[in-house]
C-alpha positions in Angstrom: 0.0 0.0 0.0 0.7 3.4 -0.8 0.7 6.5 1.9 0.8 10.0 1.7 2.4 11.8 4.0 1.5 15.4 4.3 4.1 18.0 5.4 6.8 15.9 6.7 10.4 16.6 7.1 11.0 19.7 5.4 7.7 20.6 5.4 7.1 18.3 2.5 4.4 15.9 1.0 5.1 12.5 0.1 4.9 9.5 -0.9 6.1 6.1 1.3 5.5 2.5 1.1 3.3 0.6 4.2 3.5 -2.8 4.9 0.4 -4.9 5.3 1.8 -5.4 8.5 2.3 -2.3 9.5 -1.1 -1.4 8.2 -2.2 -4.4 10.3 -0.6 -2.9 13.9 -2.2 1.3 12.6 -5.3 -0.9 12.2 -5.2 -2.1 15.5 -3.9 1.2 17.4 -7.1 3.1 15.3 -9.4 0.7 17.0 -8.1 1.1 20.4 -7.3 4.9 20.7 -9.5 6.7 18.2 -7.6 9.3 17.5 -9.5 12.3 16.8 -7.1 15.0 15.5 -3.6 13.4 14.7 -2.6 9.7 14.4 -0.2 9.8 17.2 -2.0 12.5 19.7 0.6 14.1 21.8 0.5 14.6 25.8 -2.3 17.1 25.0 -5.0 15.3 22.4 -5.0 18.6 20.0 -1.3 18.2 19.9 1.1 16.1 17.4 3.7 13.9 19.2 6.8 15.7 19.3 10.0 14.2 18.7 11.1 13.8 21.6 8.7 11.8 22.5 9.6 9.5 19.9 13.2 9.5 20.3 12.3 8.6 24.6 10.2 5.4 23.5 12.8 4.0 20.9 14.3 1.0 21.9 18.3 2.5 22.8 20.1 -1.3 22.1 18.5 -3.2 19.1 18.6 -6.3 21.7 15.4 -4.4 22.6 14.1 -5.2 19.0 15.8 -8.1 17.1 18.0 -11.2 19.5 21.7 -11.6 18.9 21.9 -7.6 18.4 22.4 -5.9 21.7 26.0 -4.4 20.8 24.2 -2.4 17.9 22.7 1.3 18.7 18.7 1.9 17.4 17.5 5.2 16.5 13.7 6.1 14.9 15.4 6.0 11.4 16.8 2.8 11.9 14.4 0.7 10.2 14.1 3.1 7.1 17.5 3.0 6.4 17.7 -0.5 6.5 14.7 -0.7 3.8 16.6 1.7 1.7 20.0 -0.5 1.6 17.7 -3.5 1.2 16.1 -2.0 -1.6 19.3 -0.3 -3.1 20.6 -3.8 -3.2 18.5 -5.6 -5.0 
């Protein structure tokens, strides 16, 4: 599936690839929360969550995430960048 994502970084619109995974999981989260004005409501519910917030619930050792991987440090971009080598390899 195909997302749009309006004014991100940069203040720009794109375009991004979702996983019927992840589209399973934002499924699940809509179901349970609601969200009314954002996706990911910050501490206040008219609010965005800020980046910070993000960066604090991120996982700091990817032993957090994947086993056999604790010596290896996690940030939010991790994943993406590890899609874009995978894909930039094949």
């Amino acid at each position: 599936m195909i997302v749009r994502v309006r004014q991100g970084k940069g203040g720009k619109d794109r375009y991004s690839i979702l996983s019927q995974r992840t589209l399973d999981h934002l499924r699940h989260y809509w179901r349970h929360y609601r969200p009314t004005e954002w996706l990911f409501e910050g501490a206040k519910k008219e609010d965005p969550i800020t980046p910070h917030s993000v960066q604090s619930d991120t996982p700091r050792k990817a032993g957090g995430l994947m086993s056999g991987a604790a010596s290896k440090a996690v940030d939010p971009l991790a994943k993406r960048r590890a899609k874009a080598r995978l894909s930039y390899q094949v």
